[in-house]
Every structure is written in C-alpha cells, then in structure tokens.
C-alpha positions as CSV (number, residue, x, y, z in Angstrom):
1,X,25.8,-16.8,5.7
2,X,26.0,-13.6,3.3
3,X,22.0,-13.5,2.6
4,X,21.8,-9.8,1.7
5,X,17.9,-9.5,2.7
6,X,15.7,-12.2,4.7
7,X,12.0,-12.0,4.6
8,X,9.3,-13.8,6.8
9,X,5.6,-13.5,6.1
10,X,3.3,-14.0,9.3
11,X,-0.4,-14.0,7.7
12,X,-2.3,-11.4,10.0
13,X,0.3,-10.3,11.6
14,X,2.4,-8.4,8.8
15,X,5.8,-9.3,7.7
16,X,9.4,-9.1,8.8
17,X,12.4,-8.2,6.5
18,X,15.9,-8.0,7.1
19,X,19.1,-6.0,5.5
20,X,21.8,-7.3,7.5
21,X,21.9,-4.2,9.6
22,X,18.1,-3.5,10.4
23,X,15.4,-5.2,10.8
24,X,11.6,-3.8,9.5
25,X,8.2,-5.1,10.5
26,X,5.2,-3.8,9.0
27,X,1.6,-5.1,10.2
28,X,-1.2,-5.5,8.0
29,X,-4.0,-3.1,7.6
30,X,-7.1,-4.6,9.3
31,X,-9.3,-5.6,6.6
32,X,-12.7,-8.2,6.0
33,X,-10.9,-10.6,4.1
34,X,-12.6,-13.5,1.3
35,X,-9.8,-15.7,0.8
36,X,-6.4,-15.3,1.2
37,X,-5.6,-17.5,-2.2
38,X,-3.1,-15.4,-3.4
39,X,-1.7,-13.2,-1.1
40,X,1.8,-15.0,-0.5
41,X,2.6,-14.5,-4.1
42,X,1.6,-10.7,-4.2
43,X,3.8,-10.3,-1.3
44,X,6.7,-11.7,-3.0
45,X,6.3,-10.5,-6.6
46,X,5.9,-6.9,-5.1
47,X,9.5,-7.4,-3.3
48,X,11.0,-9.0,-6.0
49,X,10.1,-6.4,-8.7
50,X,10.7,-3.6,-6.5
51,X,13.5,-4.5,-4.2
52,X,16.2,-2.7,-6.4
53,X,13.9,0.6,-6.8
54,X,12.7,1.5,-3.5
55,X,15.5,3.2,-1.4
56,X,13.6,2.6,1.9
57,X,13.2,-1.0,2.6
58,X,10.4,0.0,5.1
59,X,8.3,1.4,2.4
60,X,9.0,-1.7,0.0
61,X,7.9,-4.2,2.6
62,X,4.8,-1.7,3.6
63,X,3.9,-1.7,0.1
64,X,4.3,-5.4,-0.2
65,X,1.9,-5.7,2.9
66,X,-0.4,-3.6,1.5
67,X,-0.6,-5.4,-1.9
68,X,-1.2,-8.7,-0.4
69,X,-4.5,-7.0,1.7
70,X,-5.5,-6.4,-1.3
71,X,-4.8,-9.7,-2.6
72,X,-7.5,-11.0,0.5
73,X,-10.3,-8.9,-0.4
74,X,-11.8,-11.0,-3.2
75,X,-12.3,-14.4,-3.4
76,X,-9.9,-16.6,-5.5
77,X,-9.4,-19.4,-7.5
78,X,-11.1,-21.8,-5.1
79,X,-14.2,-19.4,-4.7
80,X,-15.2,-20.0,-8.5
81,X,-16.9,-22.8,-9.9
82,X,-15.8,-23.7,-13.5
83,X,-15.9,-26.9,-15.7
84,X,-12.9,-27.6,-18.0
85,X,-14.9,-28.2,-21.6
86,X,-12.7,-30.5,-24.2
C-alpha cells in the first residue's frame, strides 16, 4: 500500500515495527508498573520525534520501549485526586 514504516504496540509484550524490508520486535524490560496512563503516547512521540535521526530502526523502537516503561513506573492522571476550583 506504500506505508514506509508500520508499528504495532503489544502492552507487555514490546512492540513490532516495520520498514518494508525488515521487521524489528523489541520486548519490554520487566518492570513493577503503577499505571500504564501514558505509555502509548510516549511510545509514539519517541518514534515520531526520532524516526528521521536514529539510523538503526532497532535502536529507535528499543528506545521507544524503553521510554514507555518508564512512562508505567508512576502513577498518572487517574492516580491523583484534584478539584477543579472556579
């Protein structure tokens, strides 16, 4: 279909990316995670900022993995309690 790079997440088991011509898998780095709020758009941002710089798409999408870990480490958005004050 001419898609130059395909990318599938799988939670706990790491992430798949595509060039075309190979395909890469990293898995994640076992971790105790809080929440996982967040993690999905690490992933992503990571690959879309960095796709053009890294010359090893192994080592993007290992990053990428990485970052999102990270990302499940501390609790989110939904771990907080706040009150919205007019």
């Amino acid at each position: 279909m001419g898609t130059k790079h395909v990318i599938v997440t799988r939670g706990k088991y790491g992430a798949i990316l595509s060039d075309s011509k190979t395909i890469f898998t990293h898995t994640i780095n076992e971790t105790l995670v809080k929440d996982t709020l967040g993690a999905g758009d690490s992933f992503i941002a990571m690959i879309l900022t960095n796709i053009s710089k890294f010359t090893d798409l192994y080592d993007l999408l290992k990053e990428s993995t990485t970052m999102a870990t990270k990302t499940c480490v501390s609790v989110g958005a939904f771990g907080h309690s706040f009150s919205l004050s007019k």
